[in-house]
C-alpha positions in Angstrom: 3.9 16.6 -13.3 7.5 16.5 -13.1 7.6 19.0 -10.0 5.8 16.3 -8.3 7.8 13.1 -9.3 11.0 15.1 -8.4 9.7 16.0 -5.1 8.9 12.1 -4.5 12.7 11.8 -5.6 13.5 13.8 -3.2 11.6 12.5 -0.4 12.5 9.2 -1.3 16.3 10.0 -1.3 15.6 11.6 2.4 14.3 8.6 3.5 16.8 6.3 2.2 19.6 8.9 3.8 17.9 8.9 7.1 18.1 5.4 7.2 22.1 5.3 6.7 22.3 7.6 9.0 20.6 5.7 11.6 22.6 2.4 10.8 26.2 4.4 10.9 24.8 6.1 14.0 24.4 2.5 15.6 27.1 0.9 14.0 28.5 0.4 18.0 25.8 -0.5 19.1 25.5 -4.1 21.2 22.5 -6.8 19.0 22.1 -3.4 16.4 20.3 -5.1 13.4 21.1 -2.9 9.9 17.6 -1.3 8.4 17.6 -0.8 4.0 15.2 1.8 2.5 13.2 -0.6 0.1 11.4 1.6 -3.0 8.7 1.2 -5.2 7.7 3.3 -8.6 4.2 4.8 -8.8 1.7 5.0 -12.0 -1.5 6.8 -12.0 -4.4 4.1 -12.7 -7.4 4.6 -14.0 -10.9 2.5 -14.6 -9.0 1.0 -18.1 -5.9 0.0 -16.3 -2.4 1.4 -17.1 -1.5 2.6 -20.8 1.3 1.0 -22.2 2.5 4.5 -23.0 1.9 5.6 -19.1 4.8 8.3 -17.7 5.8 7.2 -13.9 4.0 9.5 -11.4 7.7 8.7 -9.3 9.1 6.4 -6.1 7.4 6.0 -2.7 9.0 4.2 0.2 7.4 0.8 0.6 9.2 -0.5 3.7 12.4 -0.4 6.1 13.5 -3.5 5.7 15.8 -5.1 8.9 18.8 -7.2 8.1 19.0 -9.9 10.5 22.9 -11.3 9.2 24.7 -12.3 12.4 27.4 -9.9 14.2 30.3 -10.2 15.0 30.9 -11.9 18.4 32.9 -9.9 20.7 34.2 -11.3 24.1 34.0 -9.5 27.7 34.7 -12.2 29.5 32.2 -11.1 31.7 29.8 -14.3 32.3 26.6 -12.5 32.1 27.1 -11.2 28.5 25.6 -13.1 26.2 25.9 -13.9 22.5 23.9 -16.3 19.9 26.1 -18.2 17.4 23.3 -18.7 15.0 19.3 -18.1 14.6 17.5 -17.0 17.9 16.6 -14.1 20.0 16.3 -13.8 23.8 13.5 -13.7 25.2 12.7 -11.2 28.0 9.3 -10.4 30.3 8.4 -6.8 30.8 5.7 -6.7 33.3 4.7 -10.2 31.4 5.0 -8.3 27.8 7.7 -10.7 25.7 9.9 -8.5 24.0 12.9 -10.2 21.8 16.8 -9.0 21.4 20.0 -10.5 20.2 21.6 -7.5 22.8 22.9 -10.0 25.5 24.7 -7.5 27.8 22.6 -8.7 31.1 22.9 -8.2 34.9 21.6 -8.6 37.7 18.9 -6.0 39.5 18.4 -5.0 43.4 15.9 -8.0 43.7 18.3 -10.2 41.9 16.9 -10.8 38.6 19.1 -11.0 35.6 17.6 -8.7 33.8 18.6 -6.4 30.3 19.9 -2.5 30.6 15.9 -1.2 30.7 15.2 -3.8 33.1 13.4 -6.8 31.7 14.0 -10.2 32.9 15.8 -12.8 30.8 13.0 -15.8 30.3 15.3 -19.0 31.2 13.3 -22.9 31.3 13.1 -23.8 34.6 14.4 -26.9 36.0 12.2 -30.2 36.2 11.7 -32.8 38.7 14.5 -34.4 37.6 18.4 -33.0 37.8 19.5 -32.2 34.4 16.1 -31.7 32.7 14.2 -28.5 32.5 10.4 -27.8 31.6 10.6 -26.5 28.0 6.8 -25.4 28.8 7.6 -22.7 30.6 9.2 -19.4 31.0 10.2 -18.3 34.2 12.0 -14.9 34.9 15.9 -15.9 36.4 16.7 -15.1 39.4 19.8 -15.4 41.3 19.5 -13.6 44.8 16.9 -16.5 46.4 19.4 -18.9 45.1 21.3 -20.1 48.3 23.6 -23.4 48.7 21.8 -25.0 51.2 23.5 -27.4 54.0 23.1 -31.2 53.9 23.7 -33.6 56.6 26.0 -36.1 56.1 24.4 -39.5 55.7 26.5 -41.6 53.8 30.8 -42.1 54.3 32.6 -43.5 52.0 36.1 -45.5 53.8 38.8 -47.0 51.4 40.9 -48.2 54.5 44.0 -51.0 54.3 44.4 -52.6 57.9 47.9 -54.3 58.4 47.2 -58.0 58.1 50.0 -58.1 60.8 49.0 -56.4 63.5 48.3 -57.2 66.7 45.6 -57.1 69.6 46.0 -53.7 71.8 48.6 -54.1 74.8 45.5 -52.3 76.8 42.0 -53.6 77.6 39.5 -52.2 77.8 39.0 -49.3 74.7 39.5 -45.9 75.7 39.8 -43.3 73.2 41.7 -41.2 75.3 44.6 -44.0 75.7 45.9 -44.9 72.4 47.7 -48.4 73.9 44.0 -49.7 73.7 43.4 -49.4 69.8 45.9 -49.7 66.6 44.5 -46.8 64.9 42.3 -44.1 64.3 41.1 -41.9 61.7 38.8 -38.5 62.0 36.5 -37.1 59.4 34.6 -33.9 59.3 31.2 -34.5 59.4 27.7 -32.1 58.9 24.5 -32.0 60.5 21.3 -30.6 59.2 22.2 -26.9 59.9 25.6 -27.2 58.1 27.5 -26.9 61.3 30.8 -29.4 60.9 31.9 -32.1 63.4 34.5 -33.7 63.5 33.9 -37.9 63.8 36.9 -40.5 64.6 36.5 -43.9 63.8 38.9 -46.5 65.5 40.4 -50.0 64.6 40.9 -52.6 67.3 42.8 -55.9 65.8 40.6 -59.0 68.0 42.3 -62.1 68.6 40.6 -64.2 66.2 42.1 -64.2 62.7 41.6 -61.2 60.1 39.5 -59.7 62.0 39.0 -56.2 63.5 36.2 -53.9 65.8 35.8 -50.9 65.2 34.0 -47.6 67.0 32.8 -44.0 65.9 32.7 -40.8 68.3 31.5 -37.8 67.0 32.4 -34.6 68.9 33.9 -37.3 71.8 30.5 -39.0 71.7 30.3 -42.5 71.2 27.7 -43.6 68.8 26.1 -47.0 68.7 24.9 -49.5 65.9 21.7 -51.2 66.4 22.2 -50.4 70.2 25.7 -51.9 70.2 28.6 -50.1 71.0 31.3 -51.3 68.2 30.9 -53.3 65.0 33.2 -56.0 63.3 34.9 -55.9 60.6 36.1 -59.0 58.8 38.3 -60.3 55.9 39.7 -63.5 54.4 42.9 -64.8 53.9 43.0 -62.6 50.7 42.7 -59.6 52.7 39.3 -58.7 51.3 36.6 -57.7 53.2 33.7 -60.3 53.8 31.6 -58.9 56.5 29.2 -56.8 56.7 28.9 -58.5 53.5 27.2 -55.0 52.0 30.2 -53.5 53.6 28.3 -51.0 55.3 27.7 -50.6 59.1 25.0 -48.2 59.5 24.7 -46.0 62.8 22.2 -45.1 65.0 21.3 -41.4 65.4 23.5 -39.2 67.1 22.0 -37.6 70.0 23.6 -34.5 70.2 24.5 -33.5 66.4 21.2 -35.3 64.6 23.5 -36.8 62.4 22.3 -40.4 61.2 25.5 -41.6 59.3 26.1 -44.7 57.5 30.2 -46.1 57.0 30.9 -47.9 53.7 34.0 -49.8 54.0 33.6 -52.1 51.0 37.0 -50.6 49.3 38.8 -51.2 52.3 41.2 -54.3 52.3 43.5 -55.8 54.8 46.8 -56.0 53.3 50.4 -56.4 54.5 51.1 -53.1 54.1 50.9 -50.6 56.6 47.8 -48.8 57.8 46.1 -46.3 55.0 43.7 -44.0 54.2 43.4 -44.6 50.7 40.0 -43.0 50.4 37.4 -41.1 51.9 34.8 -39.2 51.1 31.1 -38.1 52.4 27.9 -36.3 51.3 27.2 -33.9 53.4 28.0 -30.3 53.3 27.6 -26.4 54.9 25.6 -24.1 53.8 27.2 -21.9 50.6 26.8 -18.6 49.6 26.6 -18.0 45.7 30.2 -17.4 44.4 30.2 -17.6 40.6 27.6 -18.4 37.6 28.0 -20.3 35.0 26.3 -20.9 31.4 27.4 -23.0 28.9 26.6 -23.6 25.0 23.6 -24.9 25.5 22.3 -22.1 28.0 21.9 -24.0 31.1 22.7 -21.7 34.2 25.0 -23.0 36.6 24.9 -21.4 40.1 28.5 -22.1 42.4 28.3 -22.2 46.1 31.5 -21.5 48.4 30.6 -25.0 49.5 31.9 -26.0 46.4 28.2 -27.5 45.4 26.6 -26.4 42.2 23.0 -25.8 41.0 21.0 -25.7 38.0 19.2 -22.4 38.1 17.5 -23.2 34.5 18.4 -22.9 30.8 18.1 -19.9 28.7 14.8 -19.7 26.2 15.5 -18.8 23.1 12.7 -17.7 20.5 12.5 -18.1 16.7 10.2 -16.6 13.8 9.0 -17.6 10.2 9.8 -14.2 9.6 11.6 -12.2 11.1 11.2 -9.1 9.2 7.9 -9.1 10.0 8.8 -8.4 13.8 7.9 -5.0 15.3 10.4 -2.9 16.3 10.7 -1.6 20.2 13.7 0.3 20.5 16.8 -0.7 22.5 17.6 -2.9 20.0 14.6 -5.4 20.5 11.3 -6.0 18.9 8.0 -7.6 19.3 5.7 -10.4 17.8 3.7 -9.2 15.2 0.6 -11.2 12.7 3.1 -10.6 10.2 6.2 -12.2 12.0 4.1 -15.0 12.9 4.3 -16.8 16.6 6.9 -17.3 18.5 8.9 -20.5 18.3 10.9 -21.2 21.6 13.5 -23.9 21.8 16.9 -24.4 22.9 20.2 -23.4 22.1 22.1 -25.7 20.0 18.4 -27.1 18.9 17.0 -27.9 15.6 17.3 -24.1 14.2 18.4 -22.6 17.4 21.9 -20.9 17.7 24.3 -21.6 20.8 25.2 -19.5 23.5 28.3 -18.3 23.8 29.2 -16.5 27.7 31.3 -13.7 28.2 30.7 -12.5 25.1 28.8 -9.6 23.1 26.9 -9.5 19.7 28.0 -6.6 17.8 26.3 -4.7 15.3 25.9 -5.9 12.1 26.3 -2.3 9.9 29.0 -2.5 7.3 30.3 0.9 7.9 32.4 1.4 4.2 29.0 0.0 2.5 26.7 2.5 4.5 29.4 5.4 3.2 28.6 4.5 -0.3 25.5 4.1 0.5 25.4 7.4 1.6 26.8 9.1 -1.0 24.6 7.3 -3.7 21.6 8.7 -1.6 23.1 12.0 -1.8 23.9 12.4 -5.7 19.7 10.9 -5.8 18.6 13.7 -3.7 21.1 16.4 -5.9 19.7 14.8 -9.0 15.7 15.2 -8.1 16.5 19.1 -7.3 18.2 19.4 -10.2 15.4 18.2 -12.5 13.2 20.8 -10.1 15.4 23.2 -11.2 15.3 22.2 -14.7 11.4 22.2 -14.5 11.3 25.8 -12.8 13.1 26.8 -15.7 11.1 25.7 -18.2 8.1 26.5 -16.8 9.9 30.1 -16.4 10.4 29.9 -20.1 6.7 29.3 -20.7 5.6 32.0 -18.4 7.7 34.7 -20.5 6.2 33.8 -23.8 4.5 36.6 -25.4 
């Protein structure tokens, strides 16, 4: 009897070393959650139950338990490493299997996918209809290497101008913007068509001869464009210097024949001042195509893409997933796991979320192994296994002693 509950010692104190050894061996590794050797004493049952004077038939391993405590957070400063500061695991598709980590070191595969070091896909929400939502409904695999900044034609420009309240009608009659003695003044702005290619568009200011009042033209690329078939606009202000008409303050163009481009000229900033001429402001929405120049993801997981065109774009926000219990998930290897009936369904969310963790970029989860405990724990699990082959020992002997009675 006691050969056997010493030989259950020892298997017992095997197990519980093998599982040191496994958490010291990972104790670098990135998302590594620690594992404890959980025991439980057996008794020989019979129909009547257990005596109340029954002997212990010894110890069998009941379960490796995981230790999800948090990490400590490490920072690469590399964007696509990612850490949870809280409750959470990433979720990631392989081949549409989910499979769970807290191991965020990510990049980006031939096809572009952001994807984990065996090559699963990071599950991200994708963006809704609306900018700034996503569809919390759905995973979808991120991808960066369809993501292009595409151009935009410029449709609407935005003039803060101040005309000098005294200035004078041009010397020269009639407009030509080749001679500058027939306007006061001129200012260009770059302007894009639908392909992205840039023009360049001067607008030019004319004082009339009736009070406050000024006409003004637009060539793009030294081609005049019209407004509602007319060749020039008006411009007018009060005796205050503010504009008055158009009273939206916008004179909009017709299409441009040779660049496509449509644009529309707000100029309700603009003032007429006595002050000399200025550009105060001026902006416009259009833009050139981009090429993808930087990522960016931020507490909450929402992934940024940044074009060279200095335009940005929401490429979706990261999923994260959450279980009752989280001992219950299965282990995979490569420090992730997978949903199990004793884990219970996955709960996806978002960071920062009811019991959701945030995201922190450019920075790693490290293991959570307490190497000085794991030592101790090592050597407790080997004076166990020298204490079960010593009672062996002592159990040879005596049976030794009962052999050689005569």
């Amino acid at each position: 009897m006691s050969f056997r509950i010493a030989l259950s010692g020892l298997g017992a104190a095997t197990a519980d070393l093998n599982t040191v050894s496994n958490n010291i061996a990972n104790a670098s590794t990135v998302g590594f959650k620690s594992s404890r050797a959980e025991f439980g004493d057996v008794y020989a049952v019979s129909a009547q139950g257990i005596a109340s004077n029954a002997i212990g038939s010894g110890v069998r391993l009941q379960k490796v338990a995981q230790q999800f405590k948090q990490g400590n957070v490490e920072f690469t400063n590399k964007n696509l490493d990612l850490a949870i500061n809280g409750q959470g695991f990433f979720a990631l598709s392989d081949n549409g299997d989910l499979a769970y980590t807290r191991a965020g070191a990510f990049s980006v595969d031939k096809s572009g996918y952001v994807v984990d070091p065996k090559g699963r896909r990071l599950q991200v929400f994708p963006p809704g209809t609306q900018p700034g939502t996503f569809n919390t409904g759905t995973l979808s695999d991120l991808q960066l290497a369809s993501t292009l900044g595409a151009p935009k034609a410029t449709g609407n420009v935005a003039l803060g101008l101040n005309l000098p309240a005294a200035a004078t009608p041009p010397a020269t009659a009639p407009f030509d913007p080749a001679d500058s003695t027939t306007y006061n003044r001129s200012t260009a702005i770059t302007m894009y068509d639908s392909l992205g290619t840039a023009h360049t568009a001067t607008t030019y200011y004319l004082k009339t001869t009736t009070p406050n009042q000024w006409t003004t033209y637009l060539y793009i690329d030294g081609n005049q464009v019209t407004t509602g078939g007319n060749p020039s606009a008006t411009l007018q202000f009060d005796s205050s210097g503010r504009l008055v008409s158009p009273a939206t303050g916008k004179i909009t163009y017709d299409t441009d024949s040779t660049t496509g481009i449509t644009p529309t000229l707000d100029y309700s900033s603009s003032t007429q001042y006595g002050s000399g001429f200025a550009v105060n402001s001026l902006t416009q929405d259009g833009f050139a195509a981009g090429r993808l120049s930087g990522i960016n993801i931020d507490g909450t997981g929402v992934v940024q893409a940044r074009f060279t065109n200095g335009q940005s774009q929401d490429l979706g926000k990261v999923a994260l997933a959450n279980f009752a219990n989280p001992g219950g998930l299965q282990q995979l290897g490569n420090t992730s796991w997978a949903e199990t009936f004793s884990s219970g369904a996955q709960l996806l969310g978002e960071a920062g979320t009811a019991s959701f963790g945030s995201i922190q970029s450019g920075a790693l989860e490290g293991s959570n192994v307490n190497l000085t405990k794991q030592l101790v724990n090592m050597i407790i699990a080997q004076r166990d296994f020298q204490a079960n082959a010593k009672v062996i020992t002592a159990s040879n002997a005596i049976t030794q002693t009962i052999i050689n009675i005569r």
